[in-house]
N, CA, C and O of each residue as an XYZ file, in Angstrom:
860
protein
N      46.969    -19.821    -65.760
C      48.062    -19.666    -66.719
C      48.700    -21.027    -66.978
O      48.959    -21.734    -66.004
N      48.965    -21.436    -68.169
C      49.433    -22.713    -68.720
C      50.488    -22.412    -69.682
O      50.449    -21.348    -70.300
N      51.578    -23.390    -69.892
C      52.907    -23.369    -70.554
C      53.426    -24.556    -70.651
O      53.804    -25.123    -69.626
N      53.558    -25.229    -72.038
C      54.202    -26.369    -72.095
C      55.494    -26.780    -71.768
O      56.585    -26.239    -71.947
N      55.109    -28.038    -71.157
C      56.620    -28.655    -70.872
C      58.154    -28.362    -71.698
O      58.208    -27.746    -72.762
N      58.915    -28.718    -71.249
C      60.441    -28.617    -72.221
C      60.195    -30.527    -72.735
O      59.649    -31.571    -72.378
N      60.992    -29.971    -73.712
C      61.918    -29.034    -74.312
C      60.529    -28.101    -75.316
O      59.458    -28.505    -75.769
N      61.193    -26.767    -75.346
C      60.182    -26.269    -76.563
C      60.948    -26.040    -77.226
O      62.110    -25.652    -77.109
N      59.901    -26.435    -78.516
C      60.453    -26.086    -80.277
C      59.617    -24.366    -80.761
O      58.474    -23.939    -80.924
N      60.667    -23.978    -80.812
C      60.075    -22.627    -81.196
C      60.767    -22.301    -82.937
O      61.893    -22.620    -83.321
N      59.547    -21.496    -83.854
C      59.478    -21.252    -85.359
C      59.427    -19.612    -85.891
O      58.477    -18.831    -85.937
N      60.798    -19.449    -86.252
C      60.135    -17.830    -86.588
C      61.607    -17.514    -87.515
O      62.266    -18.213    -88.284
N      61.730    -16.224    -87.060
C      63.068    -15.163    -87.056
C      63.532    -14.624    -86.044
O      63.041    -14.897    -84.949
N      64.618    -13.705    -86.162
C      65.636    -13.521    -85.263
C      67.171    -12.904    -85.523
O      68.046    -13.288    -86.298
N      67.153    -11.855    -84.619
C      68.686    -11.073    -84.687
C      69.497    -11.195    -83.588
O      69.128    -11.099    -82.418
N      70.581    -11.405    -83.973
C      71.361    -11.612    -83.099
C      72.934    -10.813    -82.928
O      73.984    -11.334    -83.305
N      72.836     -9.446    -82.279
C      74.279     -8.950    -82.171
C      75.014     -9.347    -81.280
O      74.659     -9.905    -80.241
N      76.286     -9.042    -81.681
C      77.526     -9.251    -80.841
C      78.245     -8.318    -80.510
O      78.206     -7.360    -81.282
N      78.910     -8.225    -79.625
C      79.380     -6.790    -78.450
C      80.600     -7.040    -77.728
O      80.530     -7.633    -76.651
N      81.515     -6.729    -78.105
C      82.228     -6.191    -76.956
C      82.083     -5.707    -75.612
O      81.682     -4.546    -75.524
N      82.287     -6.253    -74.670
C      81.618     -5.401    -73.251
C      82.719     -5.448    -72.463
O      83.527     -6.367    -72.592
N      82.870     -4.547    -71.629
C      83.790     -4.639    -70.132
C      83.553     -6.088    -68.767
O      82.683     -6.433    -67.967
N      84.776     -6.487    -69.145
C      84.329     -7.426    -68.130
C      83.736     -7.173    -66.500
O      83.074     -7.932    -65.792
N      84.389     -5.463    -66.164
C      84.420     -5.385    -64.884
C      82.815     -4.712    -65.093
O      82.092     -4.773    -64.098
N      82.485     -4.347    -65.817
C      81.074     -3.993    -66.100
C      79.493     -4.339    -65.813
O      78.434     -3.778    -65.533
N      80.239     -6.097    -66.160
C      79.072     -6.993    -66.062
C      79.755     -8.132    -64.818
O      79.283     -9.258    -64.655
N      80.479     -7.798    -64.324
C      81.080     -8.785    -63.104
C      79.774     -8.888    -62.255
O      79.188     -9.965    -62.364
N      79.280     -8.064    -61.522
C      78.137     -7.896    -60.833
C      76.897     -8.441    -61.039
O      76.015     -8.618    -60.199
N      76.878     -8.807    -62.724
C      75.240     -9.283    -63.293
C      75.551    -10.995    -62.993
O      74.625    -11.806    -63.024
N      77.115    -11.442    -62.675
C      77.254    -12.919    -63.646
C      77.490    -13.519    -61.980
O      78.159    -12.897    -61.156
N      76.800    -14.841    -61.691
C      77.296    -15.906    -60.572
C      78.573    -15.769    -60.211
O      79.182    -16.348    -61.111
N      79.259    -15.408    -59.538
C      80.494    -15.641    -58.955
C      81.149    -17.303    -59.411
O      82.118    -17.542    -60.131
N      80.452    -18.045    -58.873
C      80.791    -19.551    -59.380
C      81.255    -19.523    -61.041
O      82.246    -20.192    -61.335
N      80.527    -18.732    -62.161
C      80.961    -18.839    -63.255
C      81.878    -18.007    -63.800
O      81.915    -16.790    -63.623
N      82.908    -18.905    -64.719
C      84.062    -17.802    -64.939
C      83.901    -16.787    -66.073
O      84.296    -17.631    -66.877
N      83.758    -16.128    -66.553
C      83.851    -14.895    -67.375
C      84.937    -15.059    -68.345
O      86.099    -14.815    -68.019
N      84.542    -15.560    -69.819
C      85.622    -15.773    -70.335
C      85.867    -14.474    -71.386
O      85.025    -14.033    -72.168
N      87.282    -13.966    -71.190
C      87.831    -12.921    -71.976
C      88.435    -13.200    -73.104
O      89.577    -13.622    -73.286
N      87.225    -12.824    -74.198
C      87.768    -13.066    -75.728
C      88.566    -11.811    -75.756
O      88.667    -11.540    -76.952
N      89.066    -11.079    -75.193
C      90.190     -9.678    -75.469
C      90.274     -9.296    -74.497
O      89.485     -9.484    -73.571
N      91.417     -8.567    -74.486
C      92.116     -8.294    -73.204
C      90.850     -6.772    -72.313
O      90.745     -5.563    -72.520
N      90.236     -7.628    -71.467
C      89.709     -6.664    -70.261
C      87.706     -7.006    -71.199
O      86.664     -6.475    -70.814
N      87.802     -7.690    -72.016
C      86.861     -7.938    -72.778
C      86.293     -9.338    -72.777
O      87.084    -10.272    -72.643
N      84.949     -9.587    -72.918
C      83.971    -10.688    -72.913
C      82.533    -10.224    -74.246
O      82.310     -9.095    -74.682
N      81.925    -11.284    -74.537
C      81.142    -11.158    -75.885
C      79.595    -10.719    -74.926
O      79.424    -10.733    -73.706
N      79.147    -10.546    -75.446
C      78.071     -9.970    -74.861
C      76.987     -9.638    -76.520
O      77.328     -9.508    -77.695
N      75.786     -9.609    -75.911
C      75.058     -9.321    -77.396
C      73.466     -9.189    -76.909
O      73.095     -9.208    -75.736
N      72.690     -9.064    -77.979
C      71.194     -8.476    -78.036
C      70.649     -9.314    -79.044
O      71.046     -9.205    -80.204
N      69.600    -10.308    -78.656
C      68.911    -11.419    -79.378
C      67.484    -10.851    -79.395
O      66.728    -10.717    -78.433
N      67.285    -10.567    -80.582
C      65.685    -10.256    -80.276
C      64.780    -11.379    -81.620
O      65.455    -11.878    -82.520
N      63.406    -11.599    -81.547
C      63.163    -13.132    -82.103
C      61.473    -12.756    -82.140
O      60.853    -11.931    -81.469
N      61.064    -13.571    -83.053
C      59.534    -13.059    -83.301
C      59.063    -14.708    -83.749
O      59.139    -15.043    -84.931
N      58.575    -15.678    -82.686
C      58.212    -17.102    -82.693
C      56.741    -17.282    -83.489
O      55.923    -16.437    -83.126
N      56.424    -17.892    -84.147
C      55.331    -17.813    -85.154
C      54.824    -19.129    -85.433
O      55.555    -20.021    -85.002
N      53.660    -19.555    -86.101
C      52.782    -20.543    -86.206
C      54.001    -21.774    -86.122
O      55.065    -21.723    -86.740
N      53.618    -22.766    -85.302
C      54.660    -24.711    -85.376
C      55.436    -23.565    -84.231
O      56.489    -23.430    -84.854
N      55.589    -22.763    -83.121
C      55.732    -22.748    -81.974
C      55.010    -23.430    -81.219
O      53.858    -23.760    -81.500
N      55.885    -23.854    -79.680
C      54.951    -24.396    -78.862
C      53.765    -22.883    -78.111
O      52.567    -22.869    -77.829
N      54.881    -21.782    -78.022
C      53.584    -20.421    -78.054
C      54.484    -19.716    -78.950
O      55.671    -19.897    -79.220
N      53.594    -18.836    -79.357
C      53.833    -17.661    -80.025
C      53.692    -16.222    -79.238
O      52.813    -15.769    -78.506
N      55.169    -15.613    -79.797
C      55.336    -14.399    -78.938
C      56.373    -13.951    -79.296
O      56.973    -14.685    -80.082
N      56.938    -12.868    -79.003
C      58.196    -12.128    -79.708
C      59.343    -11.980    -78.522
O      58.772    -11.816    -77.444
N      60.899    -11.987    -78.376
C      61.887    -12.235    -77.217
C      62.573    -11.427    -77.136
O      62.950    -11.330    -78.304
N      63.159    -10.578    -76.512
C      64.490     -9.672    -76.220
C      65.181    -10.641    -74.882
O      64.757    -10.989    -73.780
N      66.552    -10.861    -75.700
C      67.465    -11.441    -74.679
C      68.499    -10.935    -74.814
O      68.934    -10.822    -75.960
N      69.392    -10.369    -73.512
C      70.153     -9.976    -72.968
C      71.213    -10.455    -72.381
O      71.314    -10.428    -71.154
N      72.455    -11.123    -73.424
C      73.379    -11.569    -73.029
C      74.347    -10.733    -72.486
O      74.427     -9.846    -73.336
N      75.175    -10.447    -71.549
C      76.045     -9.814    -70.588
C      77.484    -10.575    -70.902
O      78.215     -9.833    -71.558
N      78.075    -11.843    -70.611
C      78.697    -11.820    -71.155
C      78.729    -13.953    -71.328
O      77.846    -14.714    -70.934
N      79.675    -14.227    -71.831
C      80.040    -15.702    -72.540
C      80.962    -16.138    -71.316
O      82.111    -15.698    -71.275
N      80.319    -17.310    -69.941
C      81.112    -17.958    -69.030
C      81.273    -19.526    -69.400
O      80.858    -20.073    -70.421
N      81.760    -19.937    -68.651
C      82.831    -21.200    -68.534
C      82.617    -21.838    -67.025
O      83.005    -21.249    -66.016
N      81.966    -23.087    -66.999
C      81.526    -23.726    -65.734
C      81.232    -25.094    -66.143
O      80.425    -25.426    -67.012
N      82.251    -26.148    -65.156
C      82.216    -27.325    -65.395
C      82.002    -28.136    -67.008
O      81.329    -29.005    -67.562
N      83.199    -27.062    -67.280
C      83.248    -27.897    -69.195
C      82.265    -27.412    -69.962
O      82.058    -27.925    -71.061
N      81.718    -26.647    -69.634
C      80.588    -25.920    -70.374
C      80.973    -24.823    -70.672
O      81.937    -24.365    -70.058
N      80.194    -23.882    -71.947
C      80.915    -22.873    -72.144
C      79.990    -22.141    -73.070
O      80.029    -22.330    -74.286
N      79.161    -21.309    -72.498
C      78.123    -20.572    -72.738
C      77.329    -19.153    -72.569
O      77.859    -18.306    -71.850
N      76.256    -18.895    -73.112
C      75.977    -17.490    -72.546
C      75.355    -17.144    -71.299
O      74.369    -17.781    -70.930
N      75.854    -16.141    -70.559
C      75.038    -15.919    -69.139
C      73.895    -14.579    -69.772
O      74.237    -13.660    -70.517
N      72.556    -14.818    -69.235
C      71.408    -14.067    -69.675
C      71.310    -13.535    -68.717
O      71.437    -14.329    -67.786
N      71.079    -12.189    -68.289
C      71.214    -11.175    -67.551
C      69.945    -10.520    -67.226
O      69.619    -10.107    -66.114
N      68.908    -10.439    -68.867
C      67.848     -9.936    -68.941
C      67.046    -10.518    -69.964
O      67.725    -11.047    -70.844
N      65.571    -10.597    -70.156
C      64.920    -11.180    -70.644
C      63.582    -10.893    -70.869
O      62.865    -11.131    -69.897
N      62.987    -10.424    -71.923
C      61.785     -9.819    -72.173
C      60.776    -10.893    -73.053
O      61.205    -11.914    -73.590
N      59.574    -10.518    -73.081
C      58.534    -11.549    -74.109
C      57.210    -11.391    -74.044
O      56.760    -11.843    -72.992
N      56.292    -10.857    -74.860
C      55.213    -10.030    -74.529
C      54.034    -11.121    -74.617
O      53.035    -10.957    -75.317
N      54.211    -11.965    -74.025
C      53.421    -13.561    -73.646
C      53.745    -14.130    -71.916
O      54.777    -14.409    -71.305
N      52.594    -14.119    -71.636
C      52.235    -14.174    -70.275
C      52.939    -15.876    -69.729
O      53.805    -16.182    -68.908
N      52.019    -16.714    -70.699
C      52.592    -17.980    -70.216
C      54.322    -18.169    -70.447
O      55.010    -18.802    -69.646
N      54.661    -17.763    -71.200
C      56.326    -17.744    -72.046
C      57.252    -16.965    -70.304
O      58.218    -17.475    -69.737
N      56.536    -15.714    -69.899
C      56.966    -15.539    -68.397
C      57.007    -16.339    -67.621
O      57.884    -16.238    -66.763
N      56.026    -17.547    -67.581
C      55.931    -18.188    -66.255
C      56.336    -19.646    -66.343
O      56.249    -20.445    -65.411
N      56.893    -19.971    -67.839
C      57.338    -21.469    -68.168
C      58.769    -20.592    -68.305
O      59.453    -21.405    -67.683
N      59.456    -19.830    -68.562
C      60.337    -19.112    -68.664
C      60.947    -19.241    -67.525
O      61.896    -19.996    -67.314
N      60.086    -18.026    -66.228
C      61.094    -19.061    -65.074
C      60.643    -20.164    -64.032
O      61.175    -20.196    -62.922
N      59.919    -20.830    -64.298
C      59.645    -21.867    -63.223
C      60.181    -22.948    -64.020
O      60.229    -24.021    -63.418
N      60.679    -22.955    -65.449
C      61.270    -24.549    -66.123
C      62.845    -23.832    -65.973
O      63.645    -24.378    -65.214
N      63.187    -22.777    -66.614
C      64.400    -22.397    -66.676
C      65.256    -21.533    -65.928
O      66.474    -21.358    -65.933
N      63.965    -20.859    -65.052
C      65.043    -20.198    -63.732
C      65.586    -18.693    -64.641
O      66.440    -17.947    -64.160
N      65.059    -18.485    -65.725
C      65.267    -17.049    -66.235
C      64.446    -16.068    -66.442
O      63.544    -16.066    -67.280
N      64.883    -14.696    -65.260
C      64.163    -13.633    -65.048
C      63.425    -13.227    -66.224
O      63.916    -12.425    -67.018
N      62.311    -13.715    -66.381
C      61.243    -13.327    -67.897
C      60.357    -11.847    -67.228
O      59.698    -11.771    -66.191
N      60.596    -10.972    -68.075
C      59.316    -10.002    -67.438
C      58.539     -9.894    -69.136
O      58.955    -10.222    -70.248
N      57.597     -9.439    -68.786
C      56.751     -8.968    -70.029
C      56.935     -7.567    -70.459
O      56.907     -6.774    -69.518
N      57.147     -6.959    -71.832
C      57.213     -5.665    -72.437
C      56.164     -5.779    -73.822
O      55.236     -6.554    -74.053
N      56.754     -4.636    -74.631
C      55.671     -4.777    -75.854
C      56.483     -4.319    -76.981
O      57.140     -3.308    -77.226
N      56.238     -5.304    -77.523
C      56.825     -5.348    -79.237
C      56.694     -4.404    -80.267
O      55.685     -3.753    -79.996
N      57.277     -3.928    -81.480
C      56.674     -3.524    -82.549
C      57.852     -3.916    -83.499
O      59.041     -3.643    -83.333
N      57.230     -4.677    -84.624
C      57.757     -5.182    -85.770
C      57.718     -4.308    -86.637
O      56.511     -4.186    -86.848
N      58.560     -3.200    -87.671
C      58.069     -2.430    -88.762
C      58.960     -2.966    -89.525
O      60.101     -2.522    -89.400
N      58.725     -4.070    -90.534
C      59.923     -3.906    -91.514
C      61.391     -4.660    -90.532
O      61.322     -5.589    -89.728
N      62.529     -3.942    -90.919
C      63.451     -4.419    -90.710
C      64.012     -3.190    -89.047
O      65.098     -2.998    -88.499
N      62.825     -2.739    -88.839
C      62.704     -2.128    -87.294
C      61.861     -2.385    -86.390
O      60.632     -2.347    -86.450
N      62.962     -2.813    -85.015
C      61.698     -3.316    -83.772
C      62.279     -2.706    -83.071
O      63.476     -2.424    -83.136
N      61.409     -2.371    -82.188
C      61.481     -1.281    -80.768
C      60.495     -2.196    -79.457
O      59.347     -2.637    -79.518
N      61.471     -2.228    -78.369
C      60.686     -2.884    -77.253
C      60.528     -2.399    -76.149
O      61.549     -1.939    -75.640
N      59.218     -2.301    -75.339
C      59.271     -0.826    -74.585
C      58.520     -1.741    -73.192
O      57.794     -2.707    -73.425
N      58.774     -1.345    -71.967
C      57.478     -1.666    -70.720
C      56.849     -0.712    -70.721
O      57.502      0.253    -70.323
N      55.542     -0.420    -71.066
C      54.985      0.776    -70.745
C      55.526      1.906    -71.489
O      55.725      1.865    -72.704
N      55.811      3.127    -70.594
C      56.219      4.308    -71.474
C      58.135      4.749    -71.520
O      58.722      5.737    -71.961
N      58.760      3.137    -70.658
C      60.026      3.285    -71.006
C      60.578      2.004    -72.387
O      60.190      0.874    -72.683
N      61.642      2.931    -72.927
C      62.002      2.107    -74.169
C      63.598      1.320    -73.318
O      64.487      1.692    -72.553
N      63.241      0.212    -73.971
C      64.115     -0.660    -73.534
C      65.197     -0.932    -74.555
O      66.321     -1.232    -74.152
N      64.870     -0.826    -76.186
C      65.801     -0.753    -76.939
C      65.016     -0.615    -78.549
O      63.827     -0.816    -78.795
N      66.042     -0.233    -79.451
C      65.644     -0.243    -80.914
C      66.870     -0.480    -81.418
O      68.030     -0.256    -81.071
N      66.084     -1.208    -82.712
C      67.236     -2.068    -83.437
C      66.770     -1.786    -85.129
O      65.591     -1.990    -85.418
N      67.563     -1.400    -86.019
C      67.271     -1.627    -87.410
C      68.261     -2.312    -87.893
O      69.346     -2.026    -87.387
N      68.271     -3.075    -88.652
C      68.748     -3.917    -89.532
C      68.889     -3.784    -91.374
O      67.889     -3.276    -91.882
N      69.586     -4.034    -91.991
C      69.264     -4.463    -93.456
C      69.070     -5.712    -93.706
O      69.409     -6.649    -92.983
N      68.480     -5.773    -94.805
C      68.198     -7.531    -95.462
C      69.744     -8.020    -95.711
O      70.766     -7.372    -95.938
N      69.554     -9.123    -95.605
C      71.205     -9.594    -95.917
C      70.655    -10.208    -97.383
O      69.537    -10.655    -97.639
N      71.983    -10.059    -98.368
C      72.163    -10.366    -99.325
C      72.775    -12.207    -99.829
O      72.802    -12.769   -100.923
N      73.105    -12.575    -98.703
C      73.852    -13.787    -98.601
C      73.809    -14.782    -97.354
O      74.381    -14.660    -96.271
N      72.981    -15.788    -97.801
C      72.690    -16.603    -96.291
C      72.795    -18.099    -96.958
O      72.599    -18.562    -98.082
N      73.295    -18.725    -95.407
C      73.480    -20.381    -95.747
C      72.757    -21.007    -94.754
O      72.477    -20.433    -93.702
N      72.296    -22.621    -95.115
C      71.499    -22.971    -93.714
C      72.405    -23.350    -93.122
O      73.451    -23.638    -93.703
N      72.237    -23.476    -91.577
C      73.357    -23.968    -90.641
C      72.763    -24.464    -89.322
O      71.988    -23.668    -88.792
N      73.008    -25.811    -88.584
C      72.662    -25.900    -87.704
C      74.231    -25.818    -86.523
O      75.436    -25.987    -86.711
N      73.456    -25.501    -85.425
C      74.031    -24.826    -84.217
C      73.546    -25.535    -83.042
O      72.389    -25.914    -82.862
N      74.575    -25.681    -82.233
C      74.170    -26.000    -80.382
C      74.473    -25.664    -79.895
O      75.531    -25.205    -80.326
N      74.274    -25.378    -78.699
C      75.242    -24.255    -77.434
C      74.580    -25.111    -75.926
O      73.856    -26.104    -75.859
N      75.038    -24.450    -75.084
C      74.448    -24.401    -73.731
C      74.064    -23.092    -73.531
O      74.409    -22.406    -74.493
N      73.565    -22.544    -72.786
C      73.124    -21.612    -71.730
C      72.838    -21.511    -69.979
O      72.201    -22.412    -69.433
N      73.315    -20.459    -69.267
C      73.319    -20.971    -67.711
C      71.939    -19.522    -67.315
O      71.695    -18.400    -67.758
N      71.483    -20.250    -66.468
C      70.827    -19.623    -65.499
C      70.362    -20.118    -63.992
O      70.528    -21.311    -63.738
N      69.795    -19.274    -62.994
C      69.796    -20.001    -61.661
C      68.527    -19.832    -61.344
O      67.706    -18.968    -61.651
N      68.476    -20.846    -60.639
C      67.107    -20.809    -59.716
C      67.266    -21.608    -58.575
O      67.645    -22.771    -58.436
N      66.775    -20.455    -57.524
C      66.789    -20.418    -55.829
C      68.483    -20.359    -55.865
O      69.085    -19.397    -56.341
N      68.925    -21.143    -55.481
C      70.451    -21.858    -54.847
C      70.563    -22.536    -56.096
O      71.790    -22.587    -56.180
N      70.149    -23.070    -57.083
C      70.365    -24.131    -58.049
C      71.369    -23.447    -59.552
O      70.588    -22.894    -60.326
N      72.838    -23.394    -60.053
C      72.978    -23.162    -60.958
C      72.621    -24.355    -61.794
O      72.842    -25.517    -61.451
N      71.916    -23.895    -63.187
C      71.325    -24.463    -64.453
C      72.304    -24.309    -65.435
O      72.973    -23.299    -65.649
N      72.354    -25.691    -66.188
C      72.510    -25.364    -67.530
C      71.285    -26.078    -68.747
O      70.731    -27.149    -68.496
N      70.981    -25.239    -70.136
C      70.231    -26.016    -70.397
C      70.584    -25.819    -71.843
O      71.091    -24.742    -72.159
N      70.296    -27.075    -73.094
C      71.158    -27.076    -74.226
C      69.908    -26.525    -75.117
O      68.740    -26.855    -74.913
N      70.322    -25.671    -76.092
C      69.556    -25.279    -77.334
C      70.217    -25.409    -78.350
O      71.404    -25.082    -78.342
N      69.461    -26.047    -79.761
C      69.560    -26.389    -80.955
C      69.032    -25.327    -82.099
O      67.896    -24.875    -82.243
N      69.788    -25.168    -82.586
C      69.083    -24.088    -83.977
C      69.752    -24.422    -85.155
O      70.940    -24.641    -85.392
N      68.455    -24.415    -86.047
C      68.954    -24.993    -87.460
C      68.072    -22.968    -88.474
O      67.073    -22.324    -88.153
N      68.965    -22.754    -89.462
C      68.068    -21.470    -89.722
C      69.106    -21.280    -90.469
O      70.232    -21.765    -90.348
N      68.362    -19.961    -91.895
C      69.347    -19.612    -92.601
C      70.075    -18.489    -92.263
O      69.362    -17.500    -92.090
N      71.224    -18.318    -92.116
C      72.304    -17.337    -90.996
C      72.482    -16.442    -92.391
O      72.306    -16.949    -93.499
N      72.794    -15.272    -92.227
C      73.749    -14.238    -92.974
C      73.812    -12.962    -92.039
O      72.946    -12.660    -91.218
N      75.160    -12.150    -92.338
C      75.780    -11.413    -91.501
C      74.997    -10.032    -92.227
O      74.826    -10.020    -93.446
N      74.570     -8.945    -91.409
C      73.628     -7.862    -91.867
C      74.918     -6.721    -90.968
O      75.954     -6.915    -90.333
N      73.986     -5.350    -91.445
C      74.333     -4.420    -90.678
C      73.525     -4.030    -90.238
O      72.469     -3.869    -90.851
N      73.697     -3.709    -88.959
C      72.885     -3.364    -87.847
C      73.136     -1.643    -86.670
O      74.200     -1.033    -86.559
N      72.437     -1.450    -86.310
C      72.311      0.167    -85.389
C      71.515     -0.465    -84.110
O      70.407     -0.975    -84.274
N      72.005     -0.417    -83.105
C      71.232     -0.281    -81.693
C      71.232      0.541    -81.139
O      72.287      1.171    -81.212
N      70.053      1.190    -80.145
C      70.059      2.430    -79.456
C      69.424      1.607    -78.396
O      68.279      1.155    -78.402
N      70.717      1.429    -77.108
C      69.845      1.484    -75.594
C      69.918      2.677    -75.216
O      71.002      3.211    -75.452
N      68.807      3.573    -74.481
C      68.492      4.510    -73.921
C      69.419      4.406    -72.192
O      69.798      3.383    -71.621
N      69.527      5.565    -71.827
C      70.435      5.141    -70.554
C      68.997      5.004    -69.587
O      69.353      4.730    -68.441
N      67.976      5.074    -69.653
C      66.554      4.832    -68.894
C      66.362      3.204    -68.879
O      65.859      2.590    -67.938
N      66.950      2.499    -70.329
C      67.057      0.805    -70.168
C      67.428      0.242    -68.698
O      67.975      1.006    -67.903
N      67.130     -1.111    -68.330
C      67.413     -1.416    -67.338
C      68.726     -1.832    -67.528
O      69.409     -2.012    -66.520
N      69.309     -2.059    -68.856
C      71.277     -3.280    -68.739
C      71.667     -2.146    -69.811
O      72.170     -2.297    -70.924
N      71.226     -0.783    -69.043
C      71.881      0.367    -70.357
C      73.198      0.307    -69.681
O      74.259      0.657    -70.198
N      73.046     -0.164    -68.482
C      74.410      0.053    -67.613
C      75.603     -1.107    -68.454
O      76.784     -0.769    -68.386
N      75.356     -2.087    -69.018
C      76.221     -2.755    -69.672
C      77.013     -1.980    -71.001
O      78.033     -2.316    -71.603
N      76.405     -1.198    -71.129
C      77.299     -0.022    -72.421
C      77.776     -0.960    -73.525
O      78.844     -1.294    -74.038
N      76.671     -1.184    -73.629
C      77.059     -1.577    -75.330
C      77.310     -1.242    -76.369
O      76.477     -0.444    -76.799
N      78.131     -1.476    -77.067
C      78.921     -0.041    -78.153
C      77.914     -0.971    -79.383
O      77.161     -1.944    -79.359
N      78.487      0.093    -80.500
C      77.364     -0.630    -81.201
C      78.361     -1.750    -82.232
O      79.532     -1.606    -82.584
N      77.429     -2.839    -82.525
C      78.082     -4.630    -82.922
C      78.916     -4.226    -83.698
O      78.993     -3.242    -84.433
N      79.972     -5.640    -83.329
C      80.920     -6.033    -84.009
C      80.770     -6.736    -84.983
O      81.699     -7.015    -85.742
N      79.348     -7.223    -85.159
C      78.724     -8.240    -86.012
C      77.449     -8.737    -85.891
O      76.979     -9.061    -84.800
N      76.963     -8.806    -86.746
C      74.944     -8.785    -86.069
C      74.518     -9.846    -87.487
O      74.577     -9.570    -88.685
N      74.060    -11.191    -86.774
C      73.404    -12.607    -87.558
C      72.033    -12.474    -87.259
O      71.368    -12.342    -86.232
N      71.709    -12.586    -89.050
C      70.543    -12.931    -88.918
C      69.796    -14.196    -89.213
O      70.280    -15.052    -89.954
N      68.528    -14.336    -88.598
C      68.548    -15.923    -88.610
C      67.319    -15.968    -89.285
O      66.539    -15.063    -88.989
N      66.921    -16.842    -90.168
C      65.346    -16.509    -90.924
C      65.118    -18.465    -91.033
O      65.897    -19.375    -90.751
N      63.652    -18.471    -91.582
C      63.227    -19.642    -91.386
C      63.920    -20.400    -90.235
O      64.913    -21.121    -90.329
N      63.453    -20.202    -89.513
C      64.754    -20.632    -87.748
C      63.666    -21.576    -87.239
O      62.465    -21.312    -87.293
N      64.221    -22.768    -86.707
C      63.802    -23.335    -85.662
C      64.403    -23.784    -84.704
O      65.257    -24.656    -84.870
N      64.099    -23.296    -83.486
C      65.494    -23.812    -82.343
C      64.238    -24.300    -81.365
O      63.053    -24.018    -81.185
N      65.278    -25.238    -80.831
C      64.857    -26.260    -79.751
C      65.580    -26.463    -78.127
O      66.670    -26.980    -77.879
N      64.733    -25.963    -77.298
C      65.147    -26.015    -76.158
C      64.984    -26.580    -75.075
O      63.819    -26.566    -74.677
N      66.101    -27.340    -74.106
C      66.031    -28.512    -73.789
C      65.135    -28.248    -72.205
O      64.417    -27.277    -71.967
N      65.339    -29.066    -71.543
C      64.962    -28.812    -69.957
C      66.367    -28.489    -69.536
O      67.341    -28.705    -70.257
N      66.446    -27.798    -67.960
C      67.976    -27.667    -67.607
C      67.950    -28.545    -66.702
O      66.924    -29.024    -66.219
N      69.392    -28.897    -66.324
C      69.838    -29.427    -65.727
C      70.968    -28.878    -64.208
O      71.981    -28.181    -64.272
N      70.400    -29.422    -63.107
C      71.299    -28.725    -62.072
C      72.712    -28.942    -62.319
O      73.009    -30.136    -62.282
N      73.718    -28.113    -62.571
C      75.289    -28.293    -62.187
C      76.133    -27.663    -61.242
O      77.343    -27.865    -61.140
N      75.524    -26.973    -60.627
C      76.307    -26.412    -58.968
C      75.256    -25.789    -58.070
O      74.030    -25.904    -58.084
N      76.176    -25.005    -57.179
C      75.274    -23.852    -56.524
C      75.903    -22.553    -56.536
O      77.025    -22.223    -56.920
N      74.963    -21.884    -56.041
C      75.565    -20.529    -55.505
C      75.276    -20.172    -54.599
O      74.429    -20.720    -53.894
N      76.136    -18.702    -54.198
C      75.802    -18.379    -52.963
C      76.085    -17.223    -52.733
O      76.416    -17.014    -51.566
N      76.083    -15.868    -53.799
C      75.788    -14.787    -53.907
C      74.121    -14.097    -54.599
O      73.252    -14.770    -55.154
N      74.095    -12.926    -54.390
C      72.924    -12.343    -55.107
C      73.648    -11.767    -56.561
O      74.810    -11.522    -56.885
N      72.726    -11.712    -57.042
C      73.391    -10.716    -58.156
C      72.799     -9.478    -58.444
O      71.594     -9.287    -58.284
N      73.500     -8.710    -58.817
C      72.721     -7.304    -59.834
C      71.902     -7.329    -60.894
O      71.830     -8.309    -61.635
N      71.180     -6.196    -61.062
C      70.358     -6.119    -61.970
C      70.642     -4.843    -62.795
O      69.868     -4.329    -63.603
N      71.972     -4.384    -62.433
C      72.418     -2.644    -62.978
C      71.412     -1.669    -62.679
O      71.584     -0.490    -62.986
C-alpha cells in the first residue's frame, strides 16, 4: 500500500453542513487539552463534510468527515474530527500515519444531488441537496487538530472553490457510529464546486493524556 507525501492537493466537489450540537454531548469525543468553543449558550458548531476528489488529485476517492465540534488550542482555532470515512485504501493509511486521523473505509453512492455512505450493510448517513442558484469564488484557510499516540496535531488546509449556500436534509440513522452526536438538521449547508484544497503536513503542538470516545 502506497500514499503520497503531504501536503496533498486534492480536486473535486463537496458539501459542507453546519450544526448546532450540545457541548456536553461531544465533551467525550474532544482531547481534554482542547477547549470547546461555544458559539451559543450550551452550544458548539459541529457539521458533515462529505467530498468526491477527482482527476489533478494526489488520489482519487470520495470523504465523509465528521466534525463534532470547533476547539481553541494554543492560538489556534479549529475543527476537531471525530470521524472519518473514504472508500480508498491508501487515503486510510496516509490518512492516519501522516495525520493521526481515524480513517476507516465505507462505500459511496453519488446520484445526482444524493449520496448515501454505508460500511457494509450499515448506513452511516444520507444527504440531499439542491443546486444552488448563486455562487462566488472564494479562497479559505483554517487549521484542523488531530492526535497521534501522545502527540496533539495541528495541520493547515487551503481551499479556493466556488461556495454558494444550498438547502440541504440529513438523515443519521441511530445505528451510525456519531448518531450519538444528534445532529439536528443544518443551520446552513455550503456548497463547494470546482474546489481545490490543499493540505499541509501537521505539526506537533502539545500532548495528551486521556482516551477518548467514539459514542
Amino acid at each position: 500500500m502506497s500514499y503520497p507525501s503531504a501536503p496533498w492537493t486534492l480536486v473535486g466537489d463537496a458539501i459542507q453542513t453546519l450544526h448546532l450540537v450540545n457541548i456536553e454531548q461531544v465533551r467525550s469525543l474532544v482531547p481534554t487539552e482542547l477547549n470547546i468553543i461555544s458559539v451559543w449558550p450550551g452550544k458548539t458548531l459541529g457539521g458533515i463534510y462529505l467530498s468526491r476528489y477527482e482527476s489533478g488529485s494526489v488520489l482519487q476517492y470520495s470523504e465523509l468527515i465528521v466534525v463534532s465540534a470547533v476547539v481553541f488550542y494554543q492560538g489556534k482555532i479549529g475543527p476537531w474530527i471525530s470521524h472519518i470515512y473514504v472508500d480508498n485504501a491508501d487515503s486510510v493509511a496516509g490518512g492516519r500515519e501522516i495525520w493521526g486521523l481515524p480513517k476507516e473505509l465505507a462505500d459511496f453512492t453519488w446520484e445526482g444531488k444524493n449520496v448515501t455512505v454505508r460500511q457494509g450493510d450499515r448506513l452511516l448517513c444520507h444527504l440531499n441537496y439542491n443546486q444552488q442558484s448563486l455562487a462566488w469564488r472564494q479562497k479559505l484557510s483554517a487549521s484542523a487538530f488531530s492526535v497521534m499516540n501522545t502527540n496533539l496535531l495541528a495541520f493547515r488546509a487551503e481551499l479556493d472553490a466556488r461556495l454558494g449556500l444550498v438547502g440541504c436534509n440529513v438523515q443519521v440513522p441511530a445505528t451510525s457510529p456519531f448518531a450519538g452526536i444528534n445532529f439536528s438538521q443544518p443551520v446552513a449547508t455550503v456548497c463547494c464546486e470546482q474546489m481545490r484544497l490543499w493540505v499541509d503536513a501537521p505539526q506537533v503542538v502539545g500532548q495528551r493524556t486521556g482516551k477518548l470516545s467514539n459514542i
